[in-house]
MDTraj code that builds the backbone (N, CA, C; nanometers):
import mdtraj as md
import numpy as np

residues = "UNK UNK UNK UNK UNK UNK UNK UNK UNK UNK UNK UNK UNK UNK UNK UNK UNK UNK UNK UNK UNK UNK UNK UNK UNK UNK UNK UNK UNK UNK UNK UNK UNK UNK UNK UNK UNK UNK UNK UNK UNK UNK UNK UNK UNK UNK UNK UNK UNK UNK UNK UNK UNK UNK UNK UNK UNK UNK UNK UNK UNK".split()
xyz = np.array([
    [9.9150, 8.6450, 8.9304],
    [9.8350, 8.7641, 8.9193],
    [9.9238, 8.8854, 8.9427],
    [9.9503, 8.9609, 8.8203],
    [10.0008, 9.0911, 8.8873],
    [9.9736, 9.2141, 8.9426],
    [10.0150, 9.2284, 9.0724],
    [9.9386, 9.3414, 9.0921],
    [10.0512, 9.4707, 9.1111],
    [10.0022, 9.6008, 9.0203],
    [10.1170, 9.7051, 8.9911],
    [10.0758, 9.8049, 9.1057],
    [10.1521, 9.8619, 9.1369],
    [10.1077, 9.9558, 9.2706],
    [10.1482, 10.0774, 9.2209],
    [10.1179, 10.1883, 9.1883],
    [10.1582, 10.3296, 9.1091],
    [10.0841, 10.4325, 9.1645],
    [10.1994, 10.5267, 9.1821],
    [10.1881, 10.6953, 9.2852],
    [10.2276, 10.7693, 9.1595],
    [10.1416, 10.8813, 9.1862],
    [10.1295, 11.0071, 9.1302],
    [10.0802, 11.0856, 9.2170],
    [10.1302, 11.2196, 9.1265],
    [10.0966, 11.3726, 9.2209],
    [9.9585, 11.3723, 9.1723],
    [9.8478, 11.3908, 9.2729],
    [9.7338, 11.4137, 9.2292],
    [9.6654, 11.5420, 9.0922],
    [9.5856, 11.5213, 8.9961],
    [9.5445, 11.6544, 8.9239],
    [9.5425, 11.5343, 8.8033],
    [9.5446, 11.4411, 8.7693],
    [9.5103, 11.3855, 8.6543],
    [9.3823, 11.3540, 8.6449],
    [9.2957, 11.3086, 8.5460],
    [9.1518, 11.3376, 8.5467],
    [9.1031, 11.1981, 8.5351],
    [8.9771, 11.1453, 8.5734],
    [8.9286, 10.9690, 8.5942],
    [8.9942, 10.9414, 8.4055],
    [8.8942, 11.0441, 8.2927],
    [8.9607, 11.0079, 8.1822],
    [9.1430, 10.9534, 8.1592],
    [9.2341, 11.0173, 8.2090],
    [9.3492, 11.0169, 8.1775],
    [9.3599, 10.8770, 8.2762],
    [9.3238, 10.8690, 8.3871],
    [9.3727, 10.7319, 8.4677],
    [9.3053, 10.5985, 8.3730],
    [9.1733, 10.6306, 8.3224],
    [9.1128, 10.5450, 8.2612],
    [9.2081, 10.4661, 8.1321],
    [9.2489, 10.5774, 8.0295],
    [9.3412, 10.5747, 7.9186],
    [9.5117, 10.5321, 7.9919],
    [9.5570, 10.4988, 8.1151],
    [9.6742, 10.4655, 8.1700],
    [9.6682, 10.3276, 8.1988],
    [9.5651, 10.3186, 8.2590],
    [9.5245, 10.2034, 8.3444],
    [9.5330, 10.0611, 8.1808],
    [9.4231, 10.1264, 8.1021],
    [9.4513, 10.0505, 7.9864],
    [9.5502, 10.0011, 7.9367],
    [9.6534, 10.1332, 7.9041],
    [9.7336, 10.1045, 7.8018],
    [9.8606, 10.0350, 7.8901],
    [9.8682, 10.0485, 8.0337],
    [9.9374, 9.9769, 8.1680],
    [9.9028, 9.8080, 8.0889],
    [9.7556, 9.7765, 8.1437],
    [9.7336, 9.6613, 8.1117],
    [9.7840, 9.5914, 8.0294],
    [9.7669, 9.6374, 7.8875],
    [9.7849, 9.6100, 7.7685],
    [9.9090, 9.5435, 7.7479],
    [9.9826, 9.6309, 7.8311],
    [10.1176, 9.6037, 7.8178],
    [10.1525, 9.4946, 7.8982],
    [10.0739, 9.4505, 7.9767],
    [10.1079, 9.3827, 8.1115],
    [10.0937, 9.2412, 8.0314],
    [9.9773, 9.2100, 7.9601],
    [9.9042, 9.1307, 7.9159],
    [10.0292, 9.0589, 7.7657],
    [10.0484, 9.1748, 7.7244],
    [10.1378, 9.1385, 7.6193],
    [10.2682, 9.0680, 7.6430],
    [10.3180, 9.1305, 7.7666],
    [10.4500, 9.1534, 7.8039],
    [10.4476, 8.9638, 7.8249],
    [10.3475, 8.9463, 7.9859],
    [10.3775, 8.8527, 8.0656],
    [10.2777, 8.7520, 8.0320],
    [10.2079, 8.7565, 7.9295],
    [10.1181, 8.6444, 7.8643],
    [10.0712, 8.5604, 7.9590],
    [9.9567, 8.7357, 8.0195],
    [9.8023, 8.6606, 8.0990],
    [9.7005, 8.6876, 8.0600],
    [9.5987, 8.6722, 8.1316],
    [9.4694, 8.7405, 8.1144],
    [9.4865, 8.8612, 8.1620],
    [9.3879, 8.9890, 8.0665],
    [9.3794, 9.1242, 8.1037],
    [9.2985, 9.1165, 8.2664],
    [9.2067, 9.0374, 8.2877],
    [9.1291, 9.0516, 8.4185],
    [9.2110, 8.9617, 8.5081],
    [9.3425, 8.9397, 8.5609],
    [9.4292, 8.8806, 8.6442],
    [9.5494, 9.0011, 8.6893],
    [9.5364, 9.1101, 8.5919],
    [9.6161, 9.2388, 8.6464],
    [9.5442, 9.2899, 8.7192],
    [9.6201, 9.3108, 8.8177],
    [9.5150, 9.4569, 8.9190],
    [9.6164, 9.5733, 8.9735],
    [9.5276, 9.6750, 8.9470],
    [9.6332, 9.8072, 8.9396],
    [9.5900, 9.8718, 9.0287],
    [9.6719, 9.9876, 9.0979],
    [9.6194, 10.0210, 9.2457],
    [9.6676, 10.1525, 9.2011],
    [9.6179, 10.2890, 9.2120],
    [9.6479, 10.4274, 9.1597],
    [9.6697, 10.4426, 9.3367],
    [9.7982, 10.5313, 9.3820],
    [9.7922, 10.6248, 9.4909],
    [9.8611, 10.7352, 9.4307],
    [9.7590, 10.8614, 9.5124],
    [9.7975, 10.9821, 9.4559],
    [9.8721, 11.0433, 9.5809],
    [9.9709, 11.0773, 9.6038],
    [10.0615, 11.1797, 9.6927],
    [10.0817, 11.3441, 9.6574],
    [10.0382, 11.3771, 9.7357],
    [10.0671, 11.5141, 9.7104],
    [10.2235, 11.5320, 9.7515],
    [10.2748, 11.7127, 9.6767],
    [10.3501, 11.7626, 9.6315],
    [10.4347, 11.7762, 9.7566],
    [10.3597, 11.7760, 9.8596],
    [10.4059, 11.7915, 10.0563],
    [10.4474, 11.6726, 10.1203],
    [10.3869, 11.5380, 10.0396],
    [10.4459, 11.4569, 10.0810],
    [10.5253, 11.3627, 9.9965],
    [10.6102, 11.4015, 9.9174],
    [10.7023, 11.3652, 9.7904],
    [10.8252, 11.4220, 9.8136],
    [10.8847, 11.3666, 9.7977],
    [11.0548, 11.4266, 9.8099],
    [11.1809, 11.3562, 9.6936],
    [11.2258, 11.4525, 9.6267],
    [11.3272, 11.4065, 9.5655],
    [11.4483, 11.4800, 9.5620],
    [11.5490, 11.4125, 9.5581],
    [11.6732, 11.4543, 9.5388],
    [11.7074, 11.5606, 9.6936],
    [11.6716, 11.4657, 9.7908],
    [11.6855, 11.5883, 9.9717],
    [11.5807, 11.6369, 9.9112],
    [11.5220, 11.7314, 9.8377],
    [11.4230, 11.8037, 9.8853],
    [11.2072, 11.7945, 9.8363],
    [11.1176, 11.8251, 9.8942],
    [11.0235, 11.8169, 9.9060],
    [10.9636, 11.8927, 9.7349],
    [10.8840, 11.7904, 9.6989],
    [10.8925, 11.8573, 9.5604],
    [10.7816, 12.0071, 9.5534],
    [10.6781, 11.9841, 9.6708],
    [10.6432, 12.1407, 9.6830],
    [10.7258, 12.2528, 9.6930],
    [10.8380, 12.2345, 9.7378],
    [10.9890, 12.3963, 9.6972],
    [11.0582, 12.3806, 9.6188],
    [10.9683, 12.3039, 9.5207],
    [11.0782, 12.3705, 9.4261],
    [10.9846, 12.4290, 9.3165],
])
top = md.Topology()
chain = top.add_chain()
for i, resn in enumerate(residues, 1):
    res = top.add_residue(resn, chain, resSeq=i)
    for name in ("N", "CA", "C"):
        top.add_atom(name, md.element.get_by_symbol(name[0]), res)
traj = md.Trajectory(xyz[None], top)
């Protein structure tokens, strides 16, 4: 069973997670030849305060 664990900066809309989540699957299904209902996908959203890349916090920049 795979389960994908995926962070984003919050502001995407249920539509756009809806149309990700899918086309995630799709791929999952194709890729690793399972059933679509044996993927399970987990959305966490992090804000901009608590993200950091490259040393710095991606809210300053």
């Amino acid at each position: 069973m795979p389960i994908l664990r995926l962070e984003m900066h919050p502001g995407r809309t249920p539509e756009q997670k809806r149309a990700f989540v899918r086309e995630v699957t799709r791929v999952v299904v194709e890729t690793l030849v399972c059933p679509p209902e044996s993927v399970d996908i987990v959305i966490s959203e992090v804000s901009r305060e608590d993200w950091a890349k490259a040393g710095k916090l991606v809210a300053d920049k």
